[in-house]
N, C-alpha and C positions, 0 to 999 in steps of 0.2 A: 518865450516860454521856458528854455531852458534856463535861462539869466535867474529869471525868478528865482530859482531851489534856493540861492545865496541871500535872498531877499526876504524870508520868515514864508516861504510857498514850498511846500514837500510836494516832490510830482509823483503821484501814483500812477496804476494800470489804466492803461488806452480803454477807453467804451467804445470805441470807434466810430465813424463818422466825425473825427476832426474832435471829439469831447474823452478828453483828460480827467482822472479822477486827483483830487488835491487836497493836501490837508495845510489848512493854515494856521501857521503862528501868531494870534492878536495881535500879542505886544511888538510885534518885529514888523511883520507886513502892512507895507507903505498903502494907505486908499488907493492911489495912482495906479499902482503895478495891479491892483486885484480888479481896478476898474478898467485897465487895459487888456489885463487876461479874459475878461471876461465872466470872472469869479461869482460862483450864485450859490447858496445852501443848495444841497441833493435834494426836493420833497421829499415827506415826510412817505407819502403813495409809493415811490420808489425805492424805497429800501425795505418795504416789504415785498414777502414773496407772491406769487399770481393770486393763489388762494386765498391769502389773507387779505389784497388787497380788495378784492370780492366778498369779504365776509365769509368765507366758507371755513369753518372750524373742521377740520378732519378727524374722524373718528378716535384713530388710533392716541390722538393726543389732547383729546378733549378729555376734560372732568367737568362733573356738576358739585358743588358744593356749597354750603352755609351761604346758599341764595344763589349765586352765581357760576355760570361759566369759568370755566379754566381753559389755558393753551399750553403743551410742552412747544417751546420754541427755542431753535438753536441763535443765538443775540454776536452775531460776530462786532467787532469795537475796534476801533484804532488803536496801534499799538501804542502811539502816544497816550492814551488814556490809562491803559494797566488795568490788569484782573480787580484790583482795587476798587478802583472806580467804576466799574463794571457794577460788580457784585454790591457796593454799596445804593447806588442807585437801581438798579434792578427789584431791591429789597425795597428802597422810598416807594416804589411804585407798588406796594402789596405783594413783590412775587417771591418766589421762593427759587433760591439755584438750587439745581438738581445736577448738574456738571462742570468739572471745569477745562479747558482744556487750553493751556498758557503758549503753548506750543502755533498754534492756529489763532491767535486770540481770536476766542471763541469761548461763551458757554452757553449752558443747557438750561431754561428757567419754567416755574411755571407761573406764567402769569393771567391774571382775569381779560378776559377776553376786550371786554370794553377801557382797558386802559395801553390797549397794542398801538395807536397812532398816538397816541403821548408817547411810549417808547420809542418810538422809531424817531420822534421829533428830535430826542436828545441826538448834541452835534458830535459824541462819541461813538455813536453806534453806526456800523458802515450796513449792515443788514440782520432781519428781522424773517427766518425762515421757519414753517412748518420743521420739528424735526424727523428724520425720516421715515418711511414707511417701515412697518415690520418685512425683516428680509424670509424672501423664501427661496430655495432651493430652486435652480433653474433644470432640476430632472424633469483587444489593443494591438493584436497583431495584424489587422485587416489597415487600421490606423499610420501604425509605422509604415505599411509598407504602402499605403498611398503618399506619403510625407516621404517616401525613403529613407528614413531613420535607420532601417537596420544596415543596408549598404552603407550609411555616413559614419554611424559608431565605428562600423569596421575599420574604415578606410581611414579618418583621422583618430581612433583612438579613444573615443569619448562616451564616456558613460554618468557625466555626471559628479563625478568624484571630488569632494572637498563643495560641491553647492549645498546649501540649505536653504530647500525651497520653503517659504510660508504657504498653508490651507488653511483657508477661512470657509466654515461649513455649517453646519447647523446642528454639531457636535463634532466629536471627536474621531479621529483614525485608527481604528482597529489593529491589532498587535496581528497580521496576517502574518505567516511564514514569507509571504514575497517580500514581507518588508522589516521581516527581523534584525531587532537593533538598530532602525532605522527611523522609529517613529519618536518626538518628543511631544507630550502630551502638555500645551501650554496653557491648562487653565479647564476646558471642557470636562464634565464629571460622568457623561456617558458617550457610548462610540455610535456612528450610525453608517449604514450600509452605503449614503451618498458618499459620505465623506471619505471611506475605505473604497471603493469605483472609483471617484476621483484621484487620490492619493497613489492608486494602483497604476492607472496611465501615466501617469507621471516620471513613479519612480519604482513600479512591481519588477522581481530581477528574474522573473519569469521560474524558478525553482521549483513550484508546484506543476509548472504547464507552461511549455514555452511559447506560446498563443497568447500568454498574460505580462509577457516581458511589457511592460513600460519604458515611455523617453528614455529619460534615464537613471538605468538600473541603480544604479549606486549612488544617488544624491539622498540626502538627508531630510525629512517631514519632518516640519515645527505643524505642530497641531493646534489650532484655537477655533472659537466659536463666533458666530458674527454676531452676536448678541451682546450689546452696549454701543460704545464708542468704538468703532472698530476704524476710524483712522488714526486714534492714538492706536490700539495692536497693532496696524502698520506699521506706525511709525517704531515702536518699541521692538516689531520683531526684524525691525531692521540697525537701528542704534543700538537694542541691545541684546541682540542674539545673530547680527552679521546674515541675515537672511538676505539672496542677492535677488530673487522672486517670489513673487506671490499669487499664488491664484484664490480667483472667486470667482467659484459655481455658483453663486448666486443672485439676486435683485432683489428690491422691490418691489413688492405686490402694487398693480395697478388693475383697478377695477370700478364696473359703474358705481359698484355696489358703492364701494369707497369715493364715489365721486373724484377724484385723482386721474380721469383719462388723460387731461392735458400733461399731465407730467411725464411723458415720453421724451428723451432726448432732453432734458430742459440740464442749464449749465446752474448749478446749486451751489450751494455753502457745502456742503460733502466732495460733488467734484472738485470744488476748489484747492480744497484741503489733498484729494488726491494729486493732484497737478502739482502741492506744493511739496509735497512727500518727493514726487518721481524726482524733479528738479533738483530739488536743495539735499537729496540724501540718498539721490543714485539708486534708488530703489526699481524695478524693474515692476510694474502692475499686469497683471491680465484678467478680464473680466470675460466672462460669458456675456453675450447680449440680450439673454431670456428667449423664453418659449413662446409668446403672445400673441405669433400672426395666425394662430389656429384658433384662438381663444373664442373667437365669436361674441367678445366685447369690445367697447367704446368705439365702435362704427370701423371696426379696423382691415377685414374687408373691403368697404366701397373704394377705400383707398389702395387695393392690389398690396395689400400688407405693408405699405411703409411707412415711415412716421411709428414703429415701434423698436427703436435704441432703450433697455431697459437703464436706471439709474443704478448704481453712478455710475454706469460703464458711461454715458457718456463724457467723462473727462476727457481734457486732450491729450494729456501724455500717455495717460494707457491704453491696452494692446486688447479691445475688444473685439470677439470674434464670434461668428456667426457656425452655422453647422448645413455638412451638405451630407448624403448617401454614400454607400461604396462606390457609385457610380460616378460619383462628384456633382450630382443634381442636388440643385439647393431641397435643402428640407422641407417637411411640410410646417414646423414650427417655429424654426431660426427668425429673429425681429432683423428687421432692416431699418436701416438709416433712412432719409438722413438728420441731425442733429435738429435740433430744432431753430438753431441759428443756421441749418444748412450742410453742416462740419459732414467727414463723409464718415461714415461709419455702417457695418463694420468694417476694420482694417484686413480681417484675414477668416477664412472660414476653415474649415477642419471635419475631419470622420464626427457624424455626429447622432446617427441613426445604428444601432442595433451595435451597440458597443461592448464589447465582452471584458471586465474587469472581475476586481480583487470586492469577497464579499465577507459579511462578518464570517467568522468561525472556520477561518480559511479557504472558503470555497468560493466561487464564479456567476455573476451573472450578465444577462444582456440589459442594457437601460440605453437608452437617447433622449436627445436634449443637448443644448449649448454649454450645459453642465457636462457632457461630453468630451466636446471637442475643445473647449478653452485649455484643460490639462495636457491636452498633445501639441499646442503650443505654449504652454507654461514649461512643458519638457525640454521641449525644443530649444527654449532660451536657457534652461541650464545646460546642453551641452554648446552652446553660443561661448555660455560663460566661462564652463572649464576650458575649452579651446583657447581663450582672449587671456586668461589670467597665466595659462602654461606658457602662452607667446607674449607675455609682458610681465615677467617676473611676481608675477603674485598681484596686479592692478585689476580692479575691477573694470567691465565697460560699461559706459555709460548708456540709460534707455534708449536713446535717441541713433545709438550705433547699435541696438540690437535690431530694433525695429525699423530702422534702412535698410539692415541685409535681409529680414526679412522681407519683408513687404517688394527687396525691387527683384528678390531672384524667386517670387511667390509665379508660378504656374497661371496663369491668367482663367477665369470660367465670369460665364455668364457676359456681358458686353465686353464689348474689347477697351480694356485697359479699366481702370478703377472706373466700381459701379456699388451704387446703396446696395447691393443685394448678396457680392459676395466680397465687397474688397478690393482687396487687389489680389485673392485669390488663396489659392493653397498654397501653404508654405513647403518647401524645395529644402528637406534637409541639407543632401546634399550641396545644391548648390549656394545656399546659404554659408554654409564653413567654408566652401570653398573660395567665396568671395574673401571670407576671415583669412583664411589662410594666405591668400595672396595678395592679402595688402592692398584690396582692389576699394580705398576709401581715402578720405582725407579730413581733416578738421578745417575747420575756422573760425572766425568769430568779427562780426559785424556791427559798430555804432549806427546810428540816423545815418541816412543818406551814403553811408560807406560801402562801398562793390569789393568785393573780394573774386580772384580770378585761379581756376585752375587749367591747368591743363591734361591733354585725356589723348595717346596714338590711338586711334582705333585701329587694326591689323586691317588689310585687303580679305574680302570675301565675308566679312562680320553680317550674319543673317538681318540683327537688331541690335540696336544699342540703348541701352536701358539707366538712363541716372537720375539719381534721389538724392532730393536733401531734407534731410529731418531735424527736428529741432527738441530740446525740450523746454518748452513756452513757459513763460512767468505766470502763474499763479491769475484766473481772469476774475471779474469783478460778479459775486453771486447779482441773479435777478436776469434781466431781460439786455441785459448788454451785450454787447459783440465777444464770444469768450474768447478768441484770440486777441491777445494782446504783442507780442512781437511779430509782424509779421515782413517775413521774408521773401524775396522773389527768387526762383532760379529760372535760370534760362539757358541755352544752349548753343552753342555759333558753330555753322559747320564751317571746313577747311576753305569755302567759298564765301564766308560771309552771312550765310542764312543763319538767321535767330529763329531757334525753336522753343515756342512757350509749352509751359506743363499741360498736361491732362488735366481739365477742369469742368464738376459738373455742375450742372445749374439746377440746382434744388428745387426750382418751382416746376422741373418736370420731371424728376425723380426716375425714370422710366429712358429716359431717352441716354444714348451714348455719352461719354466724357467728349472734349474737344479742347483743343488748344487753346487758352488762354491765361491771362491774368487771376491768380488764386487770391481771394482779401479773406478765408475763412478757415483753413488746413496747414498746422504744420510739417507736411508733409506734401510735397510736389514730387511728381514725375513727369520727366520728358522719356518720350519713346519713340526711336524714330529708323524706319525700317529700311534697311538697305542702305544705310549710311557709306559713305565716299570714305575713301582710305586714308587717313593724314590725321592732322593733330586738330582738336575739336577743343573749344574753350568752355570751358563750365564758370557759370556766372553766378551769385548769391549777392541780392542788395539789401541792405535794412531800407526797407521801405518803410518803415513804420516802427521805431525802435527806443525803448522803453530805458533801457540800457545795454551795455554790450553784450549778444547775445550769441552764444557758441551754435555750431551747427555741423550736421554731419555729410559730406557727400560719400555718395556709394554710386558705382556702376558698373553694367554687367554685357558683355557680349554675346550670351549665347543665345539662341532660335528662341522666338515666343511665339507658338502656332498660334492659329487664332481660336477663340472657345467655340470649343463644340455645340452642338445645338441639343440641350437637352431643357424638357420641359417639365415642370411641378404643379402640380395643381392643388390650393388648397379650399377646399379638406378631399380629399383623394376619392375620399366616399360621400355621397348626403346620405342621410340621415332625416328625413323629415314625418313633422307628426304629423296625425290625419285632416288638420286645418288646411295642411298645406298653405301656401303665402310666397312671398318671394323670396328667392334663397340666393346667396353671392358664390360666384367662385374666383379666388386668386389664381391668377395665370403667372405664374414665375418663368421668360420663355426671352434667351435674346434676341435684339431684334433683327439679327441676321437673317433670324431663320423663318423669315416671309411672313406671308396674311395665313389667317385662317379662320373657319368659322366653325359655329357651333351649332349642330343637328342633332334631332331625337326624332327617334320612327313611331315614339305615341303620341297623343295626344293631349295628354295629362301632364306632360311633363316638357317643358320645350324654351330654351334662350328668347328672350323678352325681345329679341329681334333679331334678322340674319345679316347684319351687317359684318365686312370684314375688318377682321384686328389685328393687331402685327404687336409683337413683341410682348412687357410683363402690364397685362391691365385686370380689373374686378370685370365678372360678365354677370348679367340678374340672370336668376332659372325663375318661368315660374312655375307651380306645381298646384294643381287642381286639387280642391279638398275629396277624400278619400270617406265617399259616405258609406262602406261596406265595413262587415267585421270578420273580412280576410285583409294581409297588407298584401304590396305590388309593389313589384320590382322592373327597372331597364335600366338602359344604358344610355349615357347621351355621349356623346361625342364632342369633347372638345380641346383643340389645338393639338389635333393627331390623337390625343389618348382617350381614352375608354374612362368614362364618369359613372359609375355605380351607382343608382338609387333608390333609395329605398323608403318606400312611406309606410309606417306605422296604419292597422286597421282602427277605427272608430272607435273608442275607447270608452263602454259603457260603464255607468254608475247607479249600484244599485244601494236602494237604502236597507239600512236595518236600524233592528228598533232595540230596545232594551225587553230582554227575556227570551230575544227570537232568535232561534238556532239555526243554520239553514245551510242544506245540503247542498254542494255544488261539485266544479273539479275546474283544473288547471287544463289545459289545451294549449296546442300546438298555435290556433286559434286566435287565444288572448292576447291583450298589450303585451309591448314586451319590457321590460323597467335597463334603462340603461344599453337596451340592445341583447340584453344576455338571459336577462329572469322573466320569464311568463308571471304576470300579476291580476289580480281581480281588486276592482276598487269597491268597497262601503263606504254609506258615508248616512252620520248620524248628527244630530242637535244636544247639546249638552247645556247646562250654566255652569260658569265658575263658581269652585267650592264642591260641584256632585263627584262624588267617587265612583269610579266603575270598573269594573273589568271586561277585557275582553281575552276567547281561547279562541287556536286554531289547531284542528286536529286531523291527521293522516296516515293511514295505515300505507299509501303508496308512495310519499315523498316527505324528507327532510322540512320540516314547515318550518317558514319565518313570517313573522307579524311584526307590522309597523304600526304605529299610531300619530297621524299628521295633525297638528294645531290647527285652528283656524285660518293663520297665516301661512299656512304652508310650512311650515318647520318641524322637523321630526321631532316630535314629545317623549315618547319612547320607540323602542324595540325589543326584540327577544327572538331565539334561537329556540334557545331548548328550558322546557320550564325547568326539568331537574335531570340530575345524570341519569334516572331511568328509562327516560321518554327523548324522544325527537319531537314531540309537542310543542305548543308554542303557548304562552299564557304573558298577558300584560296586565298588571303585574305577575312575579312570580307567583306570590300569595297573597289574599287579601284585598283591598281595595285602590286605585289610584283617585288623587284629587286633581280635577281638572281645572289650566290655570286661568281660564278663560271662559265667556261664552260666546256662541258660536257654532260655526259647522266642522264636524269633526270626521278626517278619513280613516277608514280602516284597510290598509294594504295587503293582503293575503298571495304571499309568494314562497318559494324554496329556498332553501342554503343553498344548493348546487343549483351551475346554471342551465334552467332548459328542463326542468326536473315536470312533469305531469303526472297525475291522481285526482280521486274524489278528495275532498275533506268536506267540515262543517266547522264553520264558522258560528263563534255565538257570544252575545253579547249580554253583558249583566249591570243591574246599578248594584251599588255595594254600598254597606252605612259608611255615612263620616266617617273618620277617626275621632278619637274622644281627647285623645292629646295631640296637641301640636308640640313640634320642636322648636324652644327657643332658638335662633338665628342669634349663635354664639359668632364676636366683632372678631377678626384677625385685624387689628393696629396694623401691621405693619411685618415685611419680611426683609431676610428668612426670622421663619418663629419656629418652636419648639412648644407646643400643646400636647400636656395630660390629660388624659378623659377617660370617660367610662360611659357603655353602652349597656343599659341597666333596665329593671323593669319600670326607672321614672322617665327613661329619655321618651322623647317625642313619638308617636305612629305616623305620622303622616308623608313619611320621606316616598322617592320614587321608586321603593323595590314594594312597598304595598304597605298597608297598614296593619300584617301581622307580624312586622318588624318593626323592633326597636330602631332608631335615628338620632345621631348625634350632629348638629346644622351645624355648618362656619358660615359664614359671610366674608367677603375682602372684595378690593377691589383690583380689577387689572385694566388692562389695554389694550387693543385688539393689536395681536404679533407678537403680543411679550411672552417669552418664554415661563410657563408655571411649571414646578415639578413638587409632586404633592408623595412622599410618602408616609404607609403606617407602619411603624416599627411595635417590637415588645407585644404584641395582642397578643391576649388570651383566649383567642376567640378567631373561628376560621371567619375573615373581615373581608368586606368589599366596599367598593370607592364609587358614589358617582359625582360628577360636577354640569350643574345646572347654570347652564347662562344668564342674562340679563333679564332676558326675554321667557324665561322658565325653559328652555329645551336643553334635551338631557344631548351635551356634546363630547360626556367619555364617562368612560367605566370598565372598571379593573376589579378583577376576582383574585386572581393571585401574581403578583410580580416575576416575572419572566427569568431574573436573576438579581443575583445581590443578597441583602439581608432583609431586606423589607418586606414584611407580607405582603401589601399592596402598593401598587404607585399606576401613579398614571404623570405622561409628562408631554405635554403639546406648547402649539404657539396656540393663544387664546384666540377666539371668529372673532370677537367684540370689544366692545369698552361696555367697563362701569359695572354693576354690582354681582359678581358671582355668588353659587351657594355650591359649600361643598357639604358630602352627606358620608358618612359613615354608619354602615350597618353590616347587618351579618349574614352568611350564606345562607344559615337557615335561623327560622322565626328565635329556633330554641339559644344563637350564638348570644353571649354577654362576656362582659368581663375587660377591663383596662386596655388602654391602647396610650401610644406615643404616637404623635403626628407631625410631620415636618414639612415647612412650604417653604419653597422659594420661588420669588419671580411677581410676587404683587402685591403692589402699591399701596400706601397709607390709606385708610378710609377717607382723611381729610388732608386737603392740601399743606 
């Protein structure tokens, strides 16, 4: 095999099980040597991703147009091939590039749907992926000091100084006093409170409140937005801004709704490109691993939360971490490994519940989430970094040497030694520099079949002896392949002879202890072996599988590794159940040291689907009897030692009303309650698309808010307060609304504040047509720049009522894509709303918060495909010129 390369055979990345990726040279490559390799085209089925290979078009990157389907899809190519040739075929085929990215050979195109297995046929294309989901936001002194950070700055010195960390977030980092002179704003045009919290842990210098001090104080924030290509910002904020980390608070949105369950853990054309960043350009990654075992989608549950690694944390080189309590009990929403090839993940878990950082306008607050805790070890690796660079004259270390010392001098929780659930545990400021410090690692580097040997005294009386060796792996092949591609063995000799193989878990039980064996999926081994004999131990490292020569790092460590505590998580910590009642899950997060136990409840209504005994992290069914009263109930159930809180919602009546009928009622203690917090009464009436109507809700004794639900369940409108006089509630403000559908239509009558009781009446009216409609003026294409005027010709028919004037846009976007809509220059007090695909009203701005704009409204879009934006005026009598500015959505036509 190897012989071949010289022969017109280039050998790519291992897929494992014995199958080589290869590119061949025609004119040079002998028939003999490709019929003796074994040589066959890749199918055409294989090079697309799971999705596409099923036919399933993804929301977020579908278009409809001039008759057909569209797909954005990211087209990776041989580099033999060249952007060139990429690009000019991609276009034969109808599509249109939308990115390029030379670096990755990779681009972005959109092409029709039904000519995707003719793309992938071409012999230049190595993969054919969905491109990624829209990312969301995976939302310090309690922190440091389970991490010990503030004894370790002291002790070695380290704060950070001369690192410039990258935050990738979903805007920009806020100009806080902790972080003065400290922030570079690389591109984001507004700031948001996730990104200042995270930015805060990191590197806050505590000056406002020393409770807020972050990692470390004095390293440098490069600030960008995740929004585009964000492995070239990577890559650029690392070649050309010297970034030595980066963190990302964020993922991926997976959901049914999006049909995308499968894509937990999955190895992508994105992860790849991360892998190939860490590699090739010494970059250091840290991801969050998302919030999703709470979510109550994609069956995630039955499974005791695992099988959720959000994307792309699961790359291999990077430093994905999960989130525990002050107590260091896994969270109720941290995702667990492991990979979807197996891979273990997360590597390290961190403070990740009720976390106190840096907020906009200089002030404090509490947030959790894996968005959290990934910053207090993205901190952690910059004081790694200034440590490594003051003891190596100005050299960077390499990822693979940060995340050996972490990971082998990490505090062990949850089973003993690495487990899906937290890792290999908390990271050990402290004793992380301290391994740094004392030289306690070595390098090497290994061909096929070559052993490399070190040697290791361990002293008399050593409690545990703890060694790692980490690698950073070659770049693995997108799709369903094995993503490791170099893989390495270590192994251990003690001073008698005995071979000790690594901690290895076995994925198809996720649940159960690591155990000594052969690793074929992590680069990343530990042996751990307790009570170790006095004398000289050999540390072993063999390319077992090797791509080419591939460097690697050992570390180890002698001090005491207790064994984890027994602390247990239950998720969701409370039910919550409607008056259907049905069967409800709960996740047991619980090692399994800590014995059987079972689960009791002293009613009858409520009670574990069976009393068998369980031991360790597994899903248990409740079931729960429907709830035919209109009071709720509440108990307790008991399970795996703690206390289960439940709670079932009362019978939730629906009463109708009709058009002209006014009808007295009130709020109670009584009522449903909307979300857990708002007492609500449901109406519910018949309409046709086209009738205008309005409805009021009026209250001398509570704050009223009125909803208006579609026949699909989607909120249509809402309203607070008809005008600044009143705490009323009217839909519309003024005038008539036109309904976009027919159908059955709710009316939701509840409070602004939660828990609020009173009489009101409720009353419902039809209203005339409107006599003008609003042209649905085309946005081409952004960012645009629109003149206009809201006059007594424009349209009545918009969603603030039809005795206002309406000026319509139309554009197109994609569900995740960032829109930012402002109106500049009005002559006229203006307001904003933006109606979905589907017609429901999903934002509205009255006046802009700051800046120069009257109005803006600026979100990631719920949908694909055709929006309507509406300008009108506070009140009926507003007219007069406006400026409008959008960015963020897509040409009408491909």
């Amino acid at each position: 095999l190897f012989r071949s390369v010289e022969e017109g055979v280039r050998l790519g990345v291992s897929l494992g099980d014995g199958w080589y990726a290869v590119a061949v040279e025609v004119a040079r490559a002998r028939a003999a040597v490709l019929a003796e390799l074994g040589v066959a085209p890749v199918p055409e089925e294989a090079k697309l991703s799971e999705d596409l290979r099923r036919g399933e078009i993804a929301e977020w990157a579908r278009t409809e147009s001039r008759g057909q389907v569209w797909v954005d899809v990211d087209v990776v190519f041989h580099r033999e091939a060249g952007m060139a040739v990429a690009e000019a075929e991609v276009v034969k085929l109808g599509g249109v590039v939308l990115e390029r990215a030379e670096y990755f050979e990779r681009l972005r195109a959109r092409v029709p749907v039904g000519r995707l297995k003719e793309l992938a046929g071409w012999q230049w294309v190595r993969a054919v992926e969905t491109m990624p989901a829209p990312a969301r936001e995976t939302s310090n002194a309690t922190s440091a000091m389970l991490m010990g950070v503030d004894g370790a700055r002291e002790e070695y010195g380290v704060k950070g100084s001369g690192v410039r960390v990258a935050v990738l977030d979903s805007a920009g980092v806020d100009t806080h006093p902790d972080l003065s002179g400290r922030v570079l704003l690389m591109g984001p045009t507004s700031v948001s409170r996730h990104a200042t919290h995270v930015a805060g842990t990191i590197a806050g210098s505590g000056q406002s409140d020393a409770g807020l001090k972050g990692m470390a104080p004095e390293a440098q924030i490069l600030s960008y937005d995740f929004y585009g290509d964000v492995s070239m910002k990577m890559l650029r904020a690392r070649t050309e801004m010297n970034a030595a980390v980066v963190n990302n608070s964020w993922g991926a949105v997976v959901s049914e709704g999006l049909g995308n369950c499968n894509s937990y853990g999955t190895y992508g054309v994105q992860e790849s490109e991360l892998d190939r960043i860490v590699r090739n350009e010494g970059l250091a990654i840290v991801f969050s691993i998302g919030n999703d075992r709470n979510d109550g989608q994609c069956n995630i549950a039955p499974r005791g939360g695992f099988h959720t690694v959000g994307r792309p944390g699961a790359a291999k080189n990077v430093l994905t971490v999960g989130a525990v309590n002050g107590a260091t009990a896994a969270s109720e929403f941290g995702g667990y490994g492991p990979g979807r090839d197996g891979r273990l993940k997360p590597e390290l878990t961190a403070l990740g519940v009720d976390v106190r950082s840096l907020d906009l306008g200089g002030g404090a607050y509490l947030a959790s989430g894996t968005s959290m805790s990934a910053p207090a070890v993205t901190g952690l690796v910059a004081l790694l970094t200034e440590q490594y660079k003051r003891e190596h004259s100005g050299a960077s270390p390499e990822p693979a040497l940060l995340k050996a010392l972490l990971l082998n001098t990490a505090k062990d929780l949850g089973n003993p030694g690495p487990d899906y659930t937290h890792g290999y545990g908390l990271p050990d400021a402290k004793a992380a520099l301290g391994a740094l410090g004392a030289r306690r690692f070595a390098r090497g580097a290994v061909a096929q079949e070559e052993l490399k040997e070190f040697e290791i005294e361990v002293p008399a009386g050593t409690p545990v002896l703890r060694v790692l060796a980490a690698w950073d792996d070659h770049e693995g092949w997108p799709g369903g392949w094995r993503a490791l591609v170099n893989d390495l063995d270590l192994e251990v000799v003690s001073p008698e002879g005995e071979v000790v193989l690594p901690l290895t878990l076995n994925w198809e039980q996720p649940a159960a202890d690591a155990a000594p064996g052969v690793n074929r999926r992590d680069n990343a081994e530990q042996v751990v072996v307790r009570a170790p004999a006095a004398g000289m131990w050999k540390v072993r490292v063999k390319g077992t599988e090797v791509l080419d020569e591939q460097g690697f790092v050992v570390t180890w460590n002698f001090a005491d590794m207790p064994e984890p505590e027994c602390l247990t998580t239950i998720t969701p910590s409370e039910l919550e159940v409607a008056a259907e009642g049905g069967t409800q899950v709960l996740a047991v997060t619980r090692p399994n040291a800590c014995g059987e136990w079972r689960g009791t409840s002293e009613v009858e209504w409520v009670r574990p689907a069976d009393d068998r005994a369980r031991q360790g992290t597994v899903a248990v069914k409740v079931k729960v009897d429907p709830n035919l009263e209109t009071l709720g109930r509440e108990t307790v159930l008991e399970v795996a030692d703690r206390a289960v809180a439940v709670k079932q919602a009362p019978a939730c009546a629906v009463t109708p009303i009709t058009f002209g009928e006014r009808l007295t009622s009130g709020l109670t203690e009584f009522d449903c309650l909307d979300s857990g917090d708002w007492y609500m009464r449901v109406y519910e009436f018949e309409a046709q698309a086209g009738q205008a109507i309005s409805a009021s809700l009026d209250s001398d004794d509570f704050d009223a808010y009125l909803i208006l639900v579609d026949p699909s369940g989607g909120l249509l409108a809402s309203n607070d307060d008809a005008s600044a006089a009143t705490t009323n509630s009217r839909i519309p403000v003024a005038g008539g609304l036109v309904l976009p559908a027919t159908g059955v239509y709710q009316l939701l009558v509840s409070s602004y504040f939660p828990r609020e009781t009173g009489m009101y009446e409720v009353e419902l009216r039809e209203e005339t047509p409107p006599s003008a409609a609003a042209p649905r003026k085309p946005v081409e294409a952004c960012p645009a720049e629109i003149y206009g005027e809201l006059s007594v010709a424009s349209g009545r028919d918009g969603r603030r009522g039809d005795l206002f004037p309406v000026e319509a846009y139309v554009f197109r976007g994609r569900l995740g894509q960032k829109l930012v809509v402002e109106l500049h220059d009005a002559e006229f007090d203006s307001v904003l709303y933006l109606i979905d695909p589907q017609g429901r009203q999903v934002a509205f701005n009255d006046d802009a918060e700051s800046g120069e704009a009257a109005s803006r409204i600026e979100l990631a879009l719920p949908a694909s495909g055709v929006f309507r934006l509406e300008v009108s005026g506070f009140s009926p009598q507003d007219m007069g010129r406006f400026r409008l500015l959008m960015e963020g959505c897509d040409p009408l036509e491909p």
